[in-house]
NULUMBA-811543 format. One line per 3 residues: for each residue x, y, z of C-alpha. Coordinates in steps of 0.001 Angstrom, whole numbers, padded with zeros to 6 digits. Example, Ala and Ser with C-alpha at 12.3 -4.5 7.8 and 13.67 -1.06 7.14 Angstrom:
<rotis>
012300 -004500 007800 ~ 013670 -001060 007140
</rotis>
This chain:
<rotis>
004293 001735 014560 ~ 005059 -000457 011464 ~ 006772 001073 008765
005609 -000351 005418 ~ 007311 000181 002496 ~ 005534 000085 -001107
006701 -001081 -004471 ~ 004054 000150 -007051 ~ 004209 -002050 -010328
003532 -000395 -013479 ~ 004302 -001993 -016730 ~ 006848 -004349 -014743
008713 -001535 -013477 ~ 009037 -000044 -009991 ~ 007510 003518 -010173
005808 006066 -007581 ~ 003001 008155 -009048 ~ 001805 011607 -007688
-001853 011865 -006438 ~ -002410 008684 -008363 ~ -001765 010487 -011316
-000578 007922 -014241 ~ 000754 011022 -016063 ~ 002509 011556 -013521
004923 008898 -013104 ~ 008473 008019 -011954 ~ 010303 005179 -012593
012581 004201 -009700 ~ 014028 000282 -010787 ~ 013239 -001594 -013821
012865 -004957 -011984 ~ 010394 -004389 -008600 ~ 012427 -007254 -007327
015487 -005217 -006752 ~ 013596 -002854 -005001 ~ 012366 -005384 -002406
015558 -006771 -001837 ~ 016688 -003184 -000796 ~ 014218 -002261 001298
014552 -005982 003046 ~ 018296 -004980 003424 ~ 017049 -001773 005307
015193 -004388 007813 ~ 012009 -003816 006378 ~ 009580 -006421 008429
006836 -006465 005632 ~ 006636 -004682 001604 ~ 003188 -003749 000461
002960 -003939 -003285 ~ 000469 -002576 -005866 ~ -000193 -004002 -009589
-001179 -000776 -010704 ~ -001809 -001719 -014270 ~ -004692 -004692 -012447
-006225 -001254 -010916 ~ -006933 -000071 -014424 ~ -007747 -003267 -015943
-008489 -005878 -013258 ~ -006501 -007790 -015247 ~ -003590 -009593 -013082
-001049 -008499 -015349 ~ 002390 -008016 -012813 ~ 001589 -011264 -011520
004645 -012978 -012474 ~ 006861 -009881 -010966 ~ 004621 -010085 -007569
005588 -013997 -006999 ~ 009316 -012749 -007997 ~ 009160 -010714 -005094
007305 -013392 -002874 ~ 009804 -015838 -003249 ~ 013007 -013483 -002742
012019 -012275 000703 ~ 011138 -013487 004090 ~ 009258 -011505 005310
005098 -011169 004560 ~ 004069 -009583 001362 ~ 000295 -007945 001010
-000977 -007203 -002246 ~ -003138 -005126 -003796 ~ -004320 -003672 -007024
-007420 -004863 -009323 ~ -008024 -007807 -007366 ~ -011622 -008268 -007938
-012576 -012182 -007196 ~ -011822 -015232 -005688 ~ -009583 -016889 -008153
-007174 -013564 -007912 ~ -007204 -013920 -004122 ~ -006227 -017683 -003762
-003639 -017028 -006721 ~ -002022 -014861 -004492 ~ -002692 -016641 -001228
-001433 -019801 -003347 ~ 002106 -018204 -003774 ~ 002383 -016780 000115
000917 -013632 000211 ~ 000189 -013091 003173 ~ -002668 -010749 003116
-004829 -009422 -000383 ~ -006440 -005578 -000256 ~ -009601 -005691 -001761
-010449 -002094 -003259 ~ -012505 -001539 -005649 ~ -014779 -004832 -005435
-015921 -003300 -001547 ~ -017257 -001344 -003239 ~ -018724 -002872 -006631
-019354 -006095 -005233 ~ -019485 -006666 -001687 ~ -020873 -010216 -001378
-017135 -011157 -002862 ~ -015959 -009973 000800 ~ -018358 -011854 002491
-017514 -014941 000483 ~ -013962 -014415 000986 ~ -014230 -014489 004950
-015876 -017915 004903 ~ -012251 -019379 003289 ~ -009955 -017206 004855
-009163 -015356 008343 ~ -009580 -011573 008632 ~ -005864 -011664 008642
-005548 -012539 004830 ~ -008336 -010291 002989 ~ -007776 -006384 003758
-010351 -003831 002580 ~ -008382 -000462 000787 ~ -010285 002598 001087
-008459 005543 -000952 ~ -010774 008503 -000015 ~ -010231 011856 -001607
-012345 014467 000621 ~ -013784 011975 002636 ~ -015224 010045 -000721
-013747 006754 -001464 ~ -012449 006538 -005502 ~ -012288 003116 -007370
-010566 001846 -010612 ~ -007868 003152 -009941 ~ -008731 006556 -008540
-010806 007354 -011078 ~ -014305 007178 -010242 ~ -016584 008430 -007761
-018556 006182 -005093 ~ -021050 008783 -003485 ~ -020124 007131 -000125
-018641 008885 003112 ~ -015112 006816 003906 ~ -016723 005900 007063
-019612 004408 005940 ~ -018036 002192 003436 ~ -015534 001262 006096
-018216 000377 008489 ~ -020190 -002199 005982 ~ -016338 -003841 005851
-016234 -004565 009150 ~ -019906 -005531 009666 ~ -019127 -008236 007119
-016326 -008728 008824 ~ -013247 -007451 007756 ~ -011081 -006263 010831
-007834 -003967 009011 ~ -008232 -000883 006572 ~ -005593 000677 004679
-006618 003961 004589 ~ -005121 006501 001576 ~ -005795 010373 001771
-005779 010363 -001822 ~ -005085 014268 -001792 ~ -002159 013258 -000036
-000583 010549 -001997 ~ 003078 011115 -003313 ~ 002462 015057 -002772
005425 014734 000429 ~ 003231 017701 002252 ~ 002611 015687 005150
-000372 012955 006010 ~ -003762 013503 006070 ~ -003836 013627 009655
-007111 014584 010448 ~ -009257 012897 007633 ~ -007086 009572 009176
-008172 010409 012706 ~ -012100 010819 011723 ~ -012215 007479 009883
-010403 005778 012657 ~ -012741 007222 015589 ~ -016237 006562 013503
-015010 002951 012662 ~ -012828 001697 015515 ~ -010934 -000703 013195
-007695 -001206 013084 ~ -006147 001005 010566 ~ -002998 000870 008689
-002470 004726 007390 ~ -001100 005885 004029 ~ -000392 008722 001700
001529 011829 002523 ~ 004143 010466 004797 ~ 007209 012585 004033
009338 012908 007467 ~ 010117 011665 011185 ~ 007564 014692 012180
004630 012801 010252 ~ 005696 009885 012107 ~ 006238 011519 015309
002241 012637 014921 ~ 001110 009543 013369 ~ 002341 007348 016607
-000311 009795 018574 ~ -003150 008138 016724 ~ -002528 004726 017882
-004764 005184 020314 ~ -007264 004832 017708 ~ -006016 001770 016183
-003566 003342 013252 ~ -000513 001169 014310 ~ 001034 000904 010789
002041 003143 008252 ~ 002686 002350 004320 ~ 005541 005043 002866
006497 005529 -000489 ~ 007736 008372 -001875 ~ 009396 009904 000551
011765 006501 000879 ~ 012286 006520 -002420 ~ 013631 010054 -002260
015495 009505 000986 ~ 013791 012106 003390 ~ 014767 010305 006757
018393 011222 008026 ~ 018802 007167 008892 ~ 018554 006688 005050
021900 008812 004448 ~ 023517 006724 007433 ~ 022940 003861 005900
023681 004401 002125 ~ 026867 005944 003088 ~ 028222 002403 004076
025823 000484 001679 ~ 028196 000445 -001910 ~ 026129 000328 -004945
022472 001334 -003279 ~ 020459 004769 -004074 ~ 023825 006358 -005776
022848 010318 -005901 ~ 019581 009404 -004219 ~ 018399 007490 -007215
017633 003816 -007895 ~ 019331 003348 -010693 ~ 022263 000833 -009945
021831 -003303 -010306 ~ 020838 -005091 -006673 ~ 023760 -005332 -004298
023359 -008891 -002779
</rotis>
């Protein structure tokens, strides 16, 4: 199981939010770029990263801070947040990311994934489905689709699209546990492979995570709960790591 961790960008600063709540938000680093370097000193093999202010606006506006972060690591970067046509998707691409999530414009304009797939291989263009009930949400959370989860997940791959990121929007940043069953239903009706997010607050969600790989979940994106240190390994590790999460807070300049 892949552990993914994500840097959410909100007015250039690493934050987490709570349900997808922008009222609710917590900033954890001023510059996103420290926060990447961390987690790729924790042997992170891959950083998932959201412009948050693009969800809103579509508007590519952490761009600059995303290709910061690009160019730091070495290890692949996926993207996601407002990216709503071709020009955003071969920006990114352009400046090695190595795969785009394409959320809201599944949804509002499909024929973009289908155009996408004729440039690029399934690898590179992701579809995001952030369901709350089994309803997917778009802009940001914020409006309704009057789809099932499934059934927008199953036009995806008939266009062919081959990985979901799936977010139990009730979930997200609450640190009550994954959705597990809402995960397991979308996995069994679309048989694609799923990368799982939202919720994931201890080694017991992992523990019953790892029994869905049987249905293709074989990745996980965590946030808040790495941010907040909830795995024991965390403590290990900052206990010999001078300068990194002080108090369990990510406050303190990058330790190169």
């Amino acid at each position: 199981m892949l552990i993914i961790p994500a840097i959410d960008i909100k007015d250039g600063k690493c934050v987490r939010l709570t349900r997808g709540d922008f009222s609710q938000k917590k900033i954890y680093l001023d510059d996103p770029r420290d926060m990447a370097i961390i987690w790729r000193k924790q042997n992170a093999k891959m950083l998932h990263v959201v412009d948050l202010d693009a969800a809103l606006t579509g508007e590519m506006v952490n761009f600059e801070k995303i290709r910061q972060i690009v160019t730091e690591l070495d290890i692949p970067v996926q993207v996601g947040g407002g990216i709503r046509s071709a020009d955003a998707v071969k920006r990114y691409l352009d400046i090695g990311v190595s795969r785009v999530v394409i959320g809201s414009a599944a949804v509002t304009n499909p024929h973009l994934i289908s155009e996408l797939l004729k440039s690029y291989r399934p690898s590179q263009i992701v579809a995001g489905i952030d369901a709350e009930n089994g309803e997917p949400k778009i802009k940001g959370w914020t409006e309704s689709t009057g789809l099932q989860d499934f059934e927008l997940g199953l036009r995806m791959k008939e266009m062919g699209i081959e990985r979901v990121i799936y977010t139990d929007i009730s979930r997200d940043g609450m640190m009550q546990g994954f959705g597990y069953e809402s995960t397991k239903r979308f996995a069994e009706k679309t048989g694609m492979k799923i990368t799982a997010s939202g919720g994931v607050s201890s080694s017991e969600d992992l523990r019953k995570l790892a029994l869905l790989k049987d249905y293709g979940v074989d990745s996980v994106i965590i946030g808040k709960a790495l941010y907040e240190c909830n795995f024991p390994c965390q403590e290990l590790w900052y206990s010999f790591e001078e300068g990194i999460c002080l108090d369990h807070n990510f406050s303190t300049a990058r330790k190169r």
